[in-house]
C-alpha positions, -999 to +999 in steps of 0.1 A: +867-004-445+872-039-435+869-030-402+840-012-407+819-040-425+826-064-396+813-041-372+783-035-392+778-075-392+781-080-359+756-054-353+734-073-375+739-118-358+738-099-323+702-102-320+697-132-337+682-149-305+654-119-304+646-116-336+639-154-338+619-153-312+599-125-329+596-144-355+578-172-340+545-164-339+545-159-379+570-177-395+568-157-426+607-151-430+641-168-420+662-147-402+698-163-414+682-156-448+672-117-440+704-109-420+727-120-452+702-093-470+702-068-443+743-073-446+739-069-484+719-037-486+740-018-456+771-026-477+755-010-511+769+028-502+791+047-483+760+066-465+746+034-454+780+021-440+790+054-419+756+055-407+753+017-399+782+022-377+772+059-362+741+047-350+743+008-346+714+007-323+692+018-355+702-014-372+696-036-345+656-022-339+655-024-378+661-061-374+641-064-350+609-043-368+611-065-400+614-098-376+582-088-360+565-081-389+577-108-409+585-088-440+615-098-465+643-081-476+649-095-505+655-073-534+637-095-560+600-093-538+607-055-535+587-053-503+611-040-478+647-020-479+670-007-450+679+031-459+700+051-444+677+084-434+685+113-404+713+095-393+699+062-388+694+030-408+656+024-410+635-007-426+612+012-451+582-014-459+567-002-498+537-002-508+540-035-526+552-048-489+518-038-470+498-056-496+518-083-494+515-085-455+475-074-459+474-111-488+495-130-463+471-123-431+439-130-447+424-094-446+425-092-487+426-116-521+445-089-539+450-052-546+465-025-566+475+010-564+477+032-594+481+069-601+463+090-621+472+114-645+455+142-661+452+123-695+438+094-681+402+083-682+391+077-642+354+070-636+343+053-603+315+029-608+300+031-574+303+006-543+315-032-549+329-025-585+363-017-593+367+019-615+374+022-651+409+033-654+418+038-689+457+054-699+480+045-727+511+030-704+539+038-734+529+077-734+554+102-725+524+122-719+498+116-696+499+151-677+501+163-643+494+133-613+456+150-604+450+114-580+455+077-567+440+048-557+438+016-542+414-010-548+410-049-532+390-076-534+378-089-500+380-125-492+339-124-493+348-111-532+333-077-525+359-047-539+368-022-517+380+013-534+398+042-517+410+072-538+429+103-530+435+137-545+464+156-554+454+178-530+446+152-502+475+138-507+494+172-497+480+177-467+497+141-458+526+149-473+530+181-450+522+162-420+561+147-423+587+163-406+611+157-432+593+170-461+618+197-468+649+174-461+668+158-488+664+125-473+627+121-473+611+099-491+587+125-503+614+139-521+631+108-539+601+082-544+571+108-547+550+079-570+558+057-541+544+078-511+509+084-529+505+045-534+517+041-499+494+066-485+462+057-499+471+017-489+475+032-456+442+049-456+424+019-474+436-005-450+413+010-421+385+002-440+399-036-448+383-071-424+406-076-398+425-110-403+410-143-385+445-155-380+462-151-343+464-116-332+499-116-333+497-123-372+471-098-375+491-072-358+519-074-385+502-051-402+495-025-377+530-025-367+544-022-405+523+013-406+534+019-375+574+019-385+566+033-416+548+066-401+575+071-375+606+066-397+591+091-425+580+114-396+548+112-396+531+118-366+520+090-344+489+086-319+510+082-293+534+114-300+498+140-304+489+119-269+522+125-253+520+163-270+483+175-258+487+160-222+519+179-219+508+209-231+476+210-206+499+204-180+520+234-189+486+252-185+474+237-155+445+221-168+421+204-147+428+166-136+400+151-148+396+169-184+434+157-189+424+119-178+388+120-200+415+135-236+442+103-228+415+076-224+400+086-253+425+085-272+424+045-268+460+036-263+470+003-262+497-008-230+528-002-248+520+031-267+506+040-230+540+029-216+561+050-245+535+083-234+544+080-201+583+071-201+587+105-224+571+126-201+594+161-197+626+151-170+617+165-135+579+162-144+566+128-150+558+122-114+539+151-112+524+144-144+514+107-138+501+121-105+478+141-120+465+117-151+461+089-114+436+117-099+419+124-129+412+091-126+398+084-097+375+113-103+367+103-137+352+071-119+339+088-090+321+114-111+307+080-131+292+062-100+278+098-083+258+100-117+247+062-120+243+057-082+228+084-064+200+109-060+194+139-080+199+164-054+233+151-047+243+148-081+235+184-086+257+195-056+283+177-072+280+189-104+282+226-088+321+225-083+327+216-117+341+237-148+324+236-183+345+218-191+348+194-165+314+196-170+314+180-205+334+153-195+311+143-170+279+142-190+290+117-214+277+097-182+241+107-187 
């Protein structure tokens, strides 16, 4: 066991230089501080120490995540945890966490999210006014959850309210791949999830921070870890997913540039997309996405730039839906 622990530590100091330098830019946590509690919560269980040192590499990127993002792990704030889940050690960021980040980077004052029960009184009082949310907290009794919500105050003092239903907040819940496994969170902090969910969804709606935009993109990147380690698909996964799949059916060049620009990728999550492109494929695959391309832009200055007549010819050798993607240019 000894053994084991000191494995599991040096797994944890080896990327001390890194995750300093990740911290830079924010300064919002010291990193001797949140290795001796990334140490203390992998030692809290058997599961967390055989998976800690089964997948080491898990525990080094969740080092790394919570550096970047500047989140604590310290039990009293309750903000973040490193749990054990699919055979790897992930930093799970709570609900209380992403408000805490939204506070620190200027986007909100404060904020709250409650669930609500089938006994409770919920009325919403209409734009800039936080709802009426009446419930005794000491009854046994309040019924079924039918709801949740999340409501801020902007740094202008407007309030901002997002709800969800029971029923909206299956269909996220059904988006996880690991909805049916014993490990999901879905499963052993249901209460948690719905507050975690609506934050997610209210956040869209919140300023963006006038801080740096690395501080700003602290956030982001905290909803980012927290859809892919509950399995919850990403923007880049349905990206890399829909451009296989219509190369598999050997659709057109240009249609398969026009569906991964819009998707509005930034340079990493374009870099991920095209580094997991099928072995034996991704040449052929870039290839294609570099031709649809050029025609994209071709098709663009034909429209802008030249006559009528010509534009028509060109428009001639073109499928419907090749078509549509080249009269978004009109």
């Amino acid at each position: 066991m000894s053994n084991q622990m000191s494995v599991i530590e040096n797994n944890v100091l080896c990327v001390t230089e890194q995750a300093i330098s990740l911290s830079e830019s924010h300064k919002a946590i010291s990193i001797p501080a949140e290795q001796n509690y990334a140490i203390q919560q992998l030692y809290k269980n058997d599961l967390a120490i055989k998976t800690a040192n089964n997948n080491p590499v898990s525990v080094q990127n969740a080092i790394l995540n919570l550096s970047s993002i500047g989140i604590s792990l310290n039990p009293a704030l309750k903000h973040a945890y490193l749990v054990p889940r699919d055979g790897s050690i992930c930093l799970d960021v709570s609900y209380m966490g992403l408000m805490h980040l939204a506070q620190e980077i200027g986007s909100i004052e404060w904020g709250q999210a409650k669930i609500v029960y089938a006994n409770d009184t919920y009325e919403n009082q209409g734009l800039n006014k936080e709802p009426l949310h009446k419930y005794n907290s000491f009854s046994k009794d309040r019924g079924e959850k039918v709801g949740v919500y999340c409501t801020v105050k902007l740094p202008a003092g407007d309030f901002l309210t997002e709800e969800m239903s029971a029923e909206e907040i299956a269909v996220v819940r059904n988006t996880s791949k690991s909805k049916n496994s014993s490990y999901s969170p879905w499963n052993t902090f249901e209460t948690e999830m719905w507050r975690k969910s609506v934050v997610k969804r209210a956040s869209k709606y919140w300023p963006k921070s006038n801080s740096s935009k690395e501080n700003g993109n602290r956030f982001d990147n905290a909803v980012q870890v927290i859809n892919e380690h509950e399995g919850l698909s990403t923007k880049k996964e349905d990206a890399l997913k829909e451009i296989v799949t219509m190369y598999e059916c050997l659709e057109s060049p240009l249609v398969m540039f026009d569906f991964a620009n819009s998707m509005d990728l930034d340079e990493q999550e374009k870099q991920w997309v095209y580094g997991n492109f099928p072995k034996g494929h991704k040449t052929k695959i870039a290839a294609m996405l570099k031709e649809g391309r050029d025609s994209y832009y071709e098709y663009k200055r034909i429209i802008e730039n030249e006559s009528q007549e010509y534009i028509n010819e060109c428009l001639a050798e073109l499928s419907e839906k090749e078509l549509n993607v080249v009269n978004q240019f009109n």
